[in-house]
N, C-alpha and C positions, 0 to 999 in steps of 0.2 A: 516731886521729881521721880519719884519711885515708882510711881503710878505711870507714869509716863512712858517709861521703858517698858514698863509690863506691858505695858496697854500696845507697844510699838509691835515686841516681840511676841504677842499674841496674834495681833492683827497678821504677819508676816507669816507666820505660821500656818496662820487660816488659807494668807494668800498663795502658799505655795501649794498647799493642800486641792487647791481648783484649779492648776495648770491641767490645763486636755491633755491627753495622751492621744498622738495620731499616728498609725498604723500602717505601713500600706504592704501589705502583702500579694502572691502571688497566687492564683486561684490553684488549685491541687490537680482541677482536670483542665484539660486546654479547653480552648473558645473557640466553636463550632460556628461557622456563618454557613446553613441552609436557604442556599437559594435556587432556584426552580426558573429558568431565566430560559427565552424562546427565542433567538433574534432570527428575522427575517430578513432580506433584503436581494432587493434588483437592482442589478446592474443594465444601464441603458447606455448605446454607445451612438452615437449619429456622427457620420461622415459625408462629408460631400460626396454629391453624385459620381465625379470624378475617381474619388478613390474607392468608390464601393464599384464603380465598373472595374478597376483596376485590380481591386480584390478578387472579384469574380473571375476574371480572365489569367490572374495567375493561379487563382485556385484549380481552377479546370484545365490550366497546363501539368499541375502535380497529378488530380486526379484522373485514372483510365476511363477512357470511354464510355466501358459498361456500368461506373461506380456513379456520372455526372449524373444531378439531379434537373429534374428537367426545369426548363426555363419558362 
């Protein structure tokens, strides 16, 4: 019986002895994300005939005379 307990309170002993310790801390300097990034992009716009003559014609009522691009 005596053996028994020993045997209990050893093992117990043992088992508390391998509980992991887990950590988590905060890095000391910040985190840096280096990125090198290019975006490109076109814009396209298509309008009917209609409204691109009607663009045209009020455009050339703002613009002077000497300023309109020739047609």
């Amino acid at each position: 019986m005596k053996i028994g307990i020993i045997a209990i309170v050893v093992i117990s002993t043992a088992l508390v002895g391998c509980i992991p310790k887990i950590e988590v801390a905060a890095p000391k300097e910040p985190i840096t994300i280096n990125m090198n990034v290019k975006v490109d992009h076109e814009i396209t716009i298509k309008a009917d005939p209609d409204v691109e003559r009607l663009i045209n014609q009020r455009q050339a009522e703002r613009t002077p005379s000497k300023m309109q691009a020739p047609k």
